[in-house]
Backbone as numpy.savetxt, mean C-alpha at the origin, in Angstrom:
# Nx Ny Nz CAx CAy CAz Cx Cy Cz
28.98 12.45 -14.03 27.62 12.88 -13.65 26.61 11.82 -14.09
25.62 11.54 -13.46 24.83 10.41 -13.41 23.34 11.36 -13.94
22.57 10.67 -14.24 20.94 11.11 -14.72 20.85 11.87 -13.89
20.80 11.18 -12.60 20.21 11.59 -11.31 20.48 12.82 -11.10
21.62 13.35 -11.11 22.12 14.20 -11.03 21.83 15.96 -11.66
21.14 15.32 -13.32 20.78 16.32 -14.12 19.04 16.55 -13.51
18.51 15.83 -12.34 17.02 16.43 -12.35 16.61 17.74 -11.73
15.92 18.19 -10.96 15.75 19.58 -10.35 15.43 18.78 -9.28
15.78 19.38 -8.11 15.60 18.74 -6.50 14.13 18.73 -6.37
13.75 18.05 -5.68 12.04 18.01 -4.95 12.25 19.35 -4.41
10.54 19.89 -4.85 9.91 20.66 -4.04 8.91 20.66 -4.17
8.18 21.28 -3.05 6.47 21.69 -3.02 5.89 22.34 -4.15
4.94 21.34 -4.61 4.45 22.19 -5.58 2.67 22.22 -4.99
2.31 23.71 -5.26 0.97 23.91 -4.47 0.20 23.77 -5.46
-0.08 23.79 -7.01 -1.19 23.58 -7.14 -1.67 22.30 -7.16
-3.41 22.19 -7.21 -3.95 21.51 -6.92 -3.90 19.88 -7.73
-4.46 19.00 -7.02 -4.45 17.74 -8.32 -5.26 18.10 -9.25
-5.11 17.71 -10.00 -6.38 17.15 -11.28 -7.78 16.55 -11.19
-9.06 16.82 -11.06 -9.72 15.96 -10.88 -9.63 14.41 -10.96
-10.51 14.01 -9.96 -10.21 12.22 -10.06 -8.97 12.15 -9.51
-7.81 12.57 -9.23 -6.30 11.98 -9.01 -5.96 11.97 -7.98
-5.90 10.87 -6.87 -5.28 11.05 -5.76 -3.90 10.52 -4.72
-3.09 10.70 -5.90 -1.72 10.50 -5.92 -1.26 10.62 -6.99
-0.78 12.02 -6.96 0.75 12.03 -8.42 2.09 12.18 -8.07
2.48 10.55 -8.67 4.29 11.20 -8.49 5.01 11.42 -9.79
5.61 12.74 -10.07 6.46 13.40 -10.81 7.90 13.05 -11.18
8.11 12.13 -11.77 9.50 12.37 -12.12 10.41 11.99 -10.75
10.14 11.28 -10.08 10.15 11.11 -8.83 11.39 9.88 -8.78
12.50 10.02 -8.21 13.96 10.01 -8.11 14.21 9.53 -7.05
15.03 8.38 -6.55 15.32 8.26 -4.60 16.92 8.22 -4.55
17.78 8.54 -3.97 19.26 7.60 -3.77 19.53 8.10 -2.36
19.34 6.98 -1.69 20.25 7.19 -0.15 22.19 7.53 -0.28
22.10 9.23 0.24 23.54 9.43 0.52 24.54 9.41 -0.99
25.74 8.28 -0.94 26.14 8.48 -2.31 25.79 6.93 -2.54
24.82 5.99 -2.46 24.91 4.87 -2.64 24.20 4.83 -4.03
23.55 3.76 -4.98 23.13 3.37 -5.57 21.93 4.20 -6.68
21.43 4.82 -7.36 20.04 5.21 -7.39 18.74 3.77 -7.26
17.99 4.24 -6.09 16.97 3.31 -6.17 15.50 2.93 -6.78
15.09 4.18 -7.10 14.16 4.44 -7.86 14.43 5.58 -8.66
14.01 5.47 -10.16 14.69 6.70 -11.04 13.33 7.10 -12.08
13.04 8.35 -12.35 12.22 8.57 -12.92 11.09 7.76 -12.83
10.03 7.70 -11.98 9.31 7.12 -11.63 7.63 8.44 -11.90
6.94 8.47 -12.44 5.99 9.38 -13.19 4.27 8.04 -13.12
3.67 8.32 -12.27 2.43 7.54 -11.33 1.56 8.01 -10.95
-0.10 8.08 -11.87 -0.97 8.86 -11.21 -2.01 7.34 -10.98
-2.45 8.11 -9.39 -3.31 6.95 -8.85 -4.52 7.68 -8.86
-5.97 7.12 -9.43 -7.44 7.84 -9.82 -7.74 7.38 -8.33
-8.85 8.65 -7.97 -9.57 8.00 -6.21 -10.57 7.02 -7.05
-10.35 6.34 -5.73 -11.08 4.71 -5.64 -10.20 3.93 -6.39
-9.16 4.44 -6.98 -8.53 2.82 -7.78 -7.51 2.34 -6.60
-7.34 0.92 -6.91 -6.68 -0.03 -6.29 -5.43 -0.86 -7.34
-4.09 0.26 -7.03 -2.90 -0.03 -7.82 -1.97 -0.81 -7.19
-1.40 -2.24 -8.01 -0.81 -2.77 -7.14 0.99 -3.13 -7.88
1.81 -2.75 -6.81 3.00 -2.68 -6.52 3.93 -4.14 -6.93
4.61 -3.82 -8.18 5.18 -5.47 -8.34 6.13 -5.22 -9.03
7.64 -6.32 -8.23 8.75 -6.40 -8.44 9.34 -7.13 -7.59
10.72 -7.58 -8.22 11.91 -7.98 -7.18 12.23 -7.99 -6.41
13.06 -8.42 -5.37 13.40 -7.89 -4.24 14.48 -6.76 -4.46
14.21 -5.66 -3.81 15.10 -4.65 -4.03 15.05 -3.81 -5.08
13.79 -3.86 -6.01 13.46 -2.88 -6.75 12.99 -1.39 -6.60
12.39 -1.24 -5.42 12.05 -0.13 -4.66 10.55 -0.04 -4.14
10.35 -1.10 -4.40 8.83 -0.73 -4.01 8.11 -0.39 -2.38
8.83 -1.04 -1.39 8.84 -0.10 -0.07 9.07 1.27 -0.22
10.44 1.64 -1.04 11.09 3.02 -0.44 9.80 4.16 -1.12
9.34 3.06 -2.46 8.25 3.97 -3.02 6.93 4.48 -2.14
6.58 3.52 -1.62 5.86 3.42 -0.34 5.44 4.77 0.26
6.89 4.65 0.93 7.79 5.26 2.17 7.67 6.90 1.62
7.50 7.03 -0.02 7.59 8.51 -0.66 6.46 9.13 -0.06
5.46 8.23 -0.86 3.98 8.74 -0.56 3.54 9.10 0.69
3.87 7.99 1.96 3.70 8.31 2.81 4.29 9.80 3.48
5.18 10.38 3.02 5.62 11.29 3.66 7.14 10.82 4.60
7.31 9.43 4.44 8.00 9.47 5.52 9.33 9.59 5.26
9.78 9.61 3.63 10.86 10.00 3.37 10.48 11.09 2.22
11.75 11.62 1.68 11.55 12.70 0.75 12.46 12.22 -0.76
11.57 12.59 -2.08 12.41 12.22 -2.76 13.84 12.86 -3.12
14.40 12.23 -4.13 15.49 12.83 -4.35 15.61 13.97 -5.22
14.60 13.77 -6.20 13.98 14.37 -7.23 12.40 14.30 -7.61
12.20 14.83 -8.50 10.55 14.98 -8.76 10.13 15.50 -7.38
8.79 15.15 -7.44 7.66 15.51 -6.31 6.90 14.54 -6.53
6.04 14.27 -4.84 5.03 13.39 -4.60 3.95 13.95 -4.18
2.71 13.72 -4.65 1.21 14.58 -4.35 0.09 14.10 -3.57
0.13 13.99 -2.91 -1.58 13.65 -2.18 -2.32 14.12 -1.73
-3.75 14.24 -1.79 -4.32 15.33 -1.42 -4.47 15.20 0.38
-4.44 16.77 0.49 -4.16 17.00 2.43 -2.48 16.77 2.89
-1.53 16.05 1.57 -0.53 15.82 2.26 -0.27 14.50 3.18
-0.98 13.85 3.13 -0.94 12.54 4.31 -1.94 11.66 3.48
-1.10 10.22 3.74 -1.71 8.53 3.44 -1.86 8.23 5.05
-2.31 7.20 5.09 -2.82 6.32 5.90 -1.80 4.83 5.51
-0.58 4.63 5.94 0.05 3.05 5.89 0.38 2.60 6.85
0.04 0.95 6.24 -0.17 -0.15 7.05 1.02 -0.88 6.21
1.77 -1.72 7.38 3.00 -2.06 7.04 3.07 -3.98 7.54
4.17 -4.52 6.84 3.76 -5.76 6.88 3.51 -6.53 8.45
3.91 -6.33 9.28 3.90 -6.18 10.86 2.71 -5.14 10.93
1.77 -5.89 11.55 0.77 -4.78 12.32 1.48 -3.75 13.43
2.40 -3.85 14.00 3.15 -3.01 14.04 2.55 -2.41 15.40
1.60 -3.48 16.26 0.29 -2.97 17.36 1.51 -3.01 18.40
0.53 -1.92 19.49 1.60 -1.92 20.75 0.80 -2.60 21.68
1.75 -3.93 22.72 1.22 -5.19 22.90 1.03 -4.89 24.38
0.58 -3.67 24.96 0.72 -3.45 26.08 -0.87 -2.96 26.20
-1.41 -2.26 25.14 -2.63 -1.81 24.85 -3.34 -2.61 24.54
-4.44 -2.99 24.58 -6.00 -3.47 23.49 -6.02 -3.28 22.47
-7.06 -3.92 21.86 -7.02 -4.05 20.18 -7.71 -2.38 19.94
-9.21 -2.14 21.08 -9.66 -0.84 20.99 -8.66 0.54 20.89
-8.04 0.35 21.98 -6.59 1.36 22.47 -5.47 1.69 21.61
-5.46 0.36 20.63 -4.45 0.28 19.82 -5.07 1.49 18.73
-6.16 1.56 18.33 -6.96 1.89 17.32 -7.20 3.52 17.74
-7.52 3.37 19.32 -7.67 4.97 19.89 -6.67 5.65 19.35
-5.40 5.02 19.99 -4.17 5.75 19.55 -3.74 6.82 18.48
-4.63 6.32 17.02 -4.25 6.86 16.01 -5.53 7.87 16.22
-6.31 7.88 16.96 -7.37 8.91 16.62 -6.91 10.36 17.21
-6.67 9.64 18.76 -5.51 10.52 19.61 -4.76 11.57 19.12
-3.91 10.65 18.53 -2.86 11.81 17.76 -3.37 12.88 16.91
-5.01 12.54 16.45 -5.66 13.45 15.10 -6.12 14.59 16.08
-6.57 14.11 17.52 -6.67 15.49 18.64 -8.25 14.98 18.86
-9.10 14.06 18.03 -10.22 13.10 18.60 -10.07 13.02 20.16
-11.67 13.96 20.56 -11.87 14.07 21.83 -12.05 12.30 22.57
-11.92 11.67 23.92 -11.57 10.92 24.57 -13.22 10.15 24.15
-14.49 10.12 24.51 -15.43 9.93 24.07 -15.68 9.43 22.91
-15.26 10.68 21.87 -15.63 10.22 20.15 -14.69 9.16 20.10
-13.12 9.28 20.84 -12.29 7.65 20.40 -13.23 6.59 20.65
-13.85 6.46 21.77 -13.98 5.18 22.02 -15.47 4.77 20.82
-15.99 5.62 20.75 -16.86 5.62 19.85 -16.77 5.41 18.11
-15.67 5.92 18.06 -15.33 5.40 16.57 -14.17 4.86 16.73
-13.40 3.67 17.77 -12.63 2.88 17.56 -13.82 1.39 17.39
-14.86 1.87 18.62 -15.62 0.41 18.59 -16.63 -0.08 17.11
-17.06 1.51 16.49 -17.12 1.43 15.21 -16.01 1.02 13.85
-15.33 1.35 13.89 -13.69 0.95 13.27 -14.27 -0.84 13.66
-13.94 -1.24 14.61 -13.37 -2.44 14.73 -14.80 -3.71 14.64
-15.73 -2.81 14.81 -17.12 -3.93 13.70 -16.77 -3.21 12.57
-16.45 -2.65 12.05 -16.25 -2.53 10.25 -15.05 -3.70 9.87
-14.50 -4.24 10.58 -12.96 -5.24 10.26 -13.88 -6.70 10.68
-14.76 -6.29 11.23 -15.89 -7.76 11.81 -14.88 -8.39 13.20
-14.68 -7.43 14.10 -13.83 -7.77 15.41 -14.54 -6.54 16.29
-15.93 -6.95 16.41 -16.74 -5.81 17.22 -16.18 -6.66 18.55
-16.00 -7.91 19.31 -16.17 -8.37 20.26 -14.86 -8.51 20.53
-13.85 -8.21 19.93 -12.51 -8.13 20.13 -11.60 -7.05 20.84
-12.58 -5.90 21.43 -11.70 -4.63 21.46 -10.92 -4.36 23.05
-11.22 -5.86 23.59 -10.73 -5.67 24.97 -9.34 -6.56 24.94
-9.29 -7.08 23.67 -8.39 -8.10 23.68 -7.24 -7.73 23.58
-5.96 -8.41 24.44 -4.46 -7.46 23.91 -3.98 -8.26 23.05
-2.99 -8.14 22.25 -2.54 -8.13 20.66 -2.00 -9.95 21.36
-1.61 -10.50 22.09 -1.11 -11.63 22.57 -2.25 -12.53 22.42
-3.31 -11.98 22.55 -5.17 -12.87 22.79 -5.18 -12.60 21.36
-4.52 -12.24 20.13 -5.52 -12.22 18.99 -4.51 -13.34 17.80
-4.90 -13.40 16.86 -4.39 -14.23 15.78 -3.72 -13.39 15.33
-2.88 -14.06 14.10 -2.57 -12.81 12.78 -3.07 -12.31 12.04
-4.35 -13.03 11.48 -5.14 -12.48 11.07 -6.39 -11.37 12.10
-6.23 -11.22 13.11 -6.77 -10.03 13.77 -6.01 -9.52 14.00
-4.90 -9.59 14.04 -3.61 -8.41 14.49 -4.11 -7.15 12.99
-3.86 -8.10 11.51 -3.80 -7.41 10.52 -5.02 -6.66 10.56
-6.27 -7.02 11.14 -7.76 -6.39 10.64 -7.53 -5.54 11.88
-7.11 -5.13 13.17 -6.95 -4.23 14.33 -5.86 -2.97 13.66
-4.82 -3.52 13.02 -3.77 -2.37 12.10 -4.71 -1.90 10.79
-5.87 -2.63 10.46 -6.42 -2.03 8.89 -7.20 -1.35 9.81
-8.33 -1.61 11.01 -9.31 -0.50 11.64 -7.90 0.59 12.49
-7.03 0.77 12.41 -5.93 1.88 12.75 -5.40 2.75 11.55
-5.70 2.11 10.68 -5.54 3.13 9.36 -6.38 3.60 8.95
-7.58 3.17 9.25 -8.91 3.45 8.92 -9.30 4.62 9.70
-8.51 5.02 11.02 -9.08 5.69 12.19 -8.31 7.19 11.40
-6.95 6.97 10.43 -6.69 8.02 10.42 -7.37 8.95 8.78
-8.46 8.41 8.47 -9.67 9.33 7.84 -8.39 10.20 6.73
-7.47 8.73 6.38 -6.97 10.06 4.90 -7.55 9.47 3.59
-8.39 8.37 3.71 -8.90 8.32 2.13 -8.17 7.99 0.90
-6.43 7.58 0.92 -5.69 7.19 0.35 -4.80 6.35 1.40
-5.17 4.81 1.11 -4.47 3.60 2.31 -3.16 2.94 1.19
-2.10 2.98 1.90 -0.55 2.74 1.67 -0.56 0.90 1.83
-0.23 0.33 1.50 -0.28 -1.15 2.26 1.46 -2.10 2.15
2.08 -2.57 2.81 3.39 -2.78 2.42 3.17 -4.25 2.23
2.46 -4.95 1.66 3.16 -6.82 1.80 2.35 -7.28 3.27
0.99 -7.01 3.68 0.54 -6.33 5.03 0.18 -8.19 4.90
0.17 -8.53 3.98 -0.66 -10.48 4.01 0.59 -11.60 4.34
1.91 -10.80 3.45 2.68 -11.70 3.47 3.24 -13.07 4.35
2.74 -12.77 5.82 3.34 -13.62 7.00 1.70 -14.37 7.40
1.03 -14.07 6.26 -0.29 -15.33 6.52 -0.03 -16.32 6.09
-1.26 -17.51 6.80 -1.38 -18.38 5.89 -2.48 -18.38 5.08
-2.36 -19.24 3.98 -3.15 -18.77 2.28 -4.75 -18.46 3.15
-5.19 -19.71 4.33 -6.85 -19.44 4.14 -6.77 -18.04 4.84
-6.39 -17.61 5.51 -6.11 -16.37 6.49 -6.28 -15.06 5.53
-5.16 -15.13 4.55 -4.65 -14.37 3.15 -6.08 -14.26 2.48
-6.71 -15.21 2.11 -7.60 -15.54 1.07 -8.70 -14.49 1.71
-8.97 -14.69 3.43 -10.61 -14.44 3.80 -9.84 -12.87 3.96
-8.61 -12.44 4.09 -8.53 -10.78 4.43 -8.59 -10.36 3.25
-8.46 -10.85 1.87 -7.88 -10.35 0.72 -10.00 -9.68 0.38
-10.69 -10.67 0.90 -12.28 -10.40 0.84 -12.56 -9.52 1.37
-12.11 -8.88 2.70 -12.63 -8.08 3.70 -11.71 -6.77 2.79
-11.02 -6.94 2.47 -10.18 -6.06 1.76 -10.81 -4.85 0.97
-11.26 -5.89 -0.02 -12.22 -5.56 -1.31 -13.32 -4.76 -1.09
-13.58 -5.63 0.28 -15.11 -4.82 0.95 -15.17 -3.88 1.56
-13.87 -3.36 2.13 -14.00 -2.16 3.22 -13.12 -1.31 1.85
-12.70 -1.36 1.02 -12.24 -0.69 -0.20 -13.55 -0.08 -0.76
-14.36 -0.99 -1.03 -15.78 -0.42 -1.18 -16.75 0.30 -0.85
-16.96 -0.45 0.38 -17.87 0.63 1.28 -17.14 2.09 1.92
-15.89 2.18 1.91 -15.37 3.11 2.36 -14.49 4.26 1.47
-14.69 3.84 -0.24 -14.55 4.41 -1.04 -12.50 4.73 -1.05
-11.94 3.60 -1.03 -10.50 4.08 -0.49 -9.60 4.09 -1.77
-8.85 4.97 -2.00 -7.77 4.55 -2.83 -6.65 3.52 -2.31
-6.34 2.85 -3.07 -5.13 1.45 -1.88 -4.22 1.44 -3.01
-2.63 1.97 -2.59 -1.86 1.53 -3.38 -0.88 0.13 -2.68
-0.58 -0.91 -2.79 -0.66 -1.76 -2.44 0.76 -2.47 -3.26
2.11 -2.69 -1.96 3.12 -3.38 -2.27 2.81 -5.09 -1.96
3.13 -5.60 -2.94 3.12 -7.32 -3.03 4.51 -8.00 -3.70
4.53 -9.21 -3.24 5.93 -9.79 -4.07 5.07 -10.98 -5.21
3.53 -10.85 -4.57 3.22 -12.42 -4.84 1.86 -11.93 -6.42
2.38 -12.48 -7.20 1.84 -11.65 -8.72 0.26 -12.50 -9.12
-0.18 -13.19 -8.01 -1.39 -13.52 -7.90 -2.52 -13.01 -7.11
-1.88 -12.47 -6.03 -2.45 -11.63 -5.00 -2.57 -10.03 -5.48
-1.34 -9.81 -6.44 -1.72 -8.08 -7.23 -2.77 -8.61 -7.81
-2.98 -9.09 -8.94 -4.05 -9.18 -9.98 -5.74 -9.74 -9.21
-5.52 -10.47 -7.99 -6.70 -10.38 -7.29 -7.04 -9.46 -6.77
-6.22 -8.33 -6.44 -6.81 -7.54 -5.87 -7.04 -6.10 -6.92
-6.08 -5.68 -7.85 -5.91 -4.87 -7.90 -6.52 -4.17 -9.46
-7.18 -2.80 -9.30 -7.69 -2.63 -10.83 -6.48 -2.23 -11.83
-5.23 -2.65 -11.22 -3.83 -1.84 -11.88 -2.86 -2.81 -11.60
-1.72 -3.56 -12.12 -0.79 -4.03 -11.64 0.49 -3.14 -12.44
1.30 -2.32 -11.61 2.43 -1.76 -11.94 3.61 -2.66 -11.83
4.64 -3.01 -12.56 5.71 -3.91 -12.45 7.02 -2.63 -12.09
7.61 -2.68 -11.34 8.99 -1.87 -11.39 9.87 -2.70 -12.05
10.61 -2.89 -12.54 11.86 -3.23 -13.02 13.15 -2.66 -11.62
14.54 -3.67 -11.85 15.02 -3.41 -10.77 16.78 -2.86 -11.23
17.00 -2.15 -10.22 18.39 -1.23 -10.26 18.72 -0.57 -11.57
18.50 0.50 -11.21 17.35 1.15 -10.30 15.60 0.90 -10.81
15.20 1.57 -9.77 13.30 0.96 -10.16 13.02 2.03 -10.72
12.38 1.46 -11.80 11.88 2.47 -13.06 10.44 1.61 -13.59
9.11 1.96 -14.20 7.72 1.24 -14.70 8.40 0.94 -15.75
8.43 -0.37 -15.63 8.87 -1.20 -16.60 7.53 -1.67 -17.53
6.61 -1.45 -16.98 5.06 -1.71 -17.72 4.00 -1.93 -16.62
2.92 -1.70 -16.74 1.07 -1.47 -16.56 0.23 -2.56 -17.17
-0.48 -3.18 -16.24 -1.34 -3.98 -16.75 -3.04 -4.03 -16.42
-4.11 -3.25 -16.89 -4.85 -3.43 -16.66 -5.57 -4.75 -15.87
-6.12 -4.81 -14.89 -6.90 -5.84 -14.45 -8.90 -5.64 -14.87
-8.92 -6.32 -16.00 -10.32 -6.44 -16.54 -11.05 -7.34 -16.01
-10.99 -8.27 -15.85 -11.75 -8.93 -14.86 -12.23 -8.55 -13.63
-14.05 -8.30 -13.41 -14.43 -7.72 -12.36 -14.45 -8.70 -11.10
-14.37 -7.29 -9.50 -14.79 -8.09 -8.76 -15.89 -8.28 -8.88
-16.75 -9.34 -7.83 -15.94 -10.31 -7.07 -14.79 -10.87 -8.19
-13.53 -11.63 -7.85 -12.55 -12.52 -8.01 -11.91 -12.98 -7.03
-11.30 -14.36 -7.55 -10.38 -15.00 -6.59 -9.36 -15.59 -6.93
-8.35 -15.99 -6.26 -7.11 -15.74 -6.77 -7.12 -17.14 -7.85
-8.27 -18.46 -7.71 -8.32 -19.49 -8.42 -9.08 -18.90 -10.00
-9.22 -17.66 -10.19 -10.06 -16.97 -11.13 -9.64 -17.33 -12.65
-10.52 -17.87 -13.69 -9.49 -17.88 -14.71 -9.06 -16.44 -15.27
-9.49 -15.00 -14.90 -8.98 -14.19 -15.57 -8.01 -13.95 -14.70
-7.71 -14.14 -13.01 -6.92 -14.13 -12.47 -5.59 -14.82 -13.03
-5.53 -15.83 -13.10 -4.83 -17.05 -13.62 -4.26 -16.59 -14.53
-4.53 -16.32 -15.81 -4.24 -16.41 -17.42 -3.24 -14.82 -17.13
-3.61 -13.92 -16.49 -3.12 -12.50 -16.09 -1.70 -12.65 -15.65
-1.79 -13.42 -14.50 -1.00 -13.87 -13.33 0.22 -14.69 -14.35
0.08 -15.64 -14.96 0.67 -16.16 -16.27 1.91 -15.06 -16.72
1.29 -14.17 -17.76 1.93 -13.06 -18.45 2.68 -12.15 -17.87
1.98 -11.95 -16.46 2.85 -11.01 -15.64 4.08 -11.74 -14.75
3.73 -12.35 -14.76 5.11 -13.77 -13.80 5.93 -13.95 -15.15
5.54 -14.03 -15.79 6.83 -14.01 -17.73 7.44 -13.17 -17.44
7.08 -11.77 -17.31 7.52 -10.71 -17.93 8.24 -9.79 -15.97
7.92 -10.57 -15.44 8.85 -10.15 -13.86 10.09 -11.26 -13.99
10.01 -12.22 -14.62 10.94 -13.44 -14.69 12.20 -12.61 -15.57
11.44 -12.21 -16.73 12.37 -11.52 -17.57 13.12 -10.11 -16.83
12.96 -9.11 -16.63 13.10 -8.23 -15.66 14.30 -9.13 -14.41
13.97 -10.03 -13.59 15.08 -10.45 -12.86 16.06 -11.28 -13.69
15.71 -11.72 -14.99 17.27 -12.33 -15.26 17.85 -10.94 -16.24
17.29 -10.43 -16.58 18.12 -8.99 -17.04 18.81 -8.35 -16.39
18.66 -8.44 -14.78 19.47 -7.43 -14.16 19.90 -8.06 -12.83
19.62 -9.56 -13.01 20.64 -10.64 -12.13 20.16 -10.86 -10.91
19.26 -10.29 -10.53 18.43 -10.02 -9.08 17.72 -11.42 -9.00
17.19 -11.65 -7.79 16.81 -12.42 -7.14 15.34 -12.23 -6.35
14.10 -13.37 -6.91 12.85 -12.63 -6.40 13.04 -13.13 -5.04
């Protein structure tokens, strides 16, 4: 018999969060089938408006963790909390359908919320001047860059009004100036739009720029191996010296973590 084994299965639990908290995961457990455990005791409260960011190995779990919150899988154990039940994630592929417009692409998700035909077009063309691509909404996903693909998938998460945004590695296939000017727009529509962002990264310069939290998983299975406050206010940039000196300690201590358990970043 394995840990895993001794927890109590996931279930619904109805009462409410805690003030301030808008994501708690419990004791929260994953193993596909009879394979591996992938995430094990995993215990994570995210405050609204904070911006927690996701760091580890390859194969530590930080997608499947993702994947909890979102709803789109179930744990194995513990429970996962969000308020209404539903995130809003954006995944490293904008993930746009290339047959539609950048507007259409954006309708889509309003669509599905049951947003009358009118109000879409009205708060997609709003959505998409909030990403600063007001003049873009006729464009199909073939006419845009990568960096507008990513800001057309952030005004599509934006359309679905849950107030807690999921993000998977959404920069990773930029290049740095691309990375650098979304990581700004980031910050800013985090702001003005009051969002909680829990936020998977591989790259331990890009957590600490962005994030008021850097969580490290440790790997096989993923368990919080440690928390690092980010004190340094925005504005920052990733050339920041509190960025820097942060970025330092936490790249030590993920270095250590992969030669402990043989993995590969």
């Amino acid at each position: 018999m394995t840990l895993l084994d001794t927890f109590t299965p996931a279930r619904a639990l109805p009462e409410p969060l805690p003030d301030g908290v808008a994501v708690r995961l419990s004791g929260v457990s994953k193993r596909f089938g009879d394979g591996p455990t992938v995430l094990e005791d995993i215990s994570l409260d995210v405050r609204e408006g904070e911006f927690v960011c996701l760091l580890g190995a390859s194969g530590c779990g930080k997608s499947t963790l993702l994947n909890l919150v979102a709803g789109l899988d179930s744990p194995s154990a513990g429970a996962v909390r969000v308020p209404g039940g539903r995130a809003a994630l954006m995944f490293q592929e904008s993930a746009l359908l290339p047959w539609l417009t950048a507007s259409q692409n954006v309708e889509l998700a309003l669509r599905l919320r049951g947003v009358g035909r009118r109000q879409r077009r009205e708060r997609s063309a709003e959505l998409l001047d909030l990403v600063r691509l007001r003049d873009a909404g006729g464009k199909r996903v073939h006419e845009l860059s990568g960096g507008m693909r990513q800001r057309v998938a952030m005004a599509r998460a934006l359309a679905q009004e849950s107030g807690v945004l999921l993000m998977d590695e959404p920069f990773a296939a930029l290049d740095a100036i691309t990375r650098d000017v979304l990581h700004e727009e980031l910050v800013r529509l985090r702001e003005s739009q009051q969002l909680t962002v829990l936020f998977v990264t591989h790259n331990v310069r890009e957590a600490v720029r962005l994030g008021d939290r850097v969580v490290l998983l440790s790997s096989r299975p993923g368990r919080i191996a440690r928390e690092y406050p980010v004190e340094c206010r925005q504005p920052r940039r990733i050339e920041s010296p509190g960025v820097s000196s942060l970025s330092v300690a936490i790249t030590e201590d993920l270095r250590t973590e992969i030669r402990r358990h043989g993995g590969q970043s």
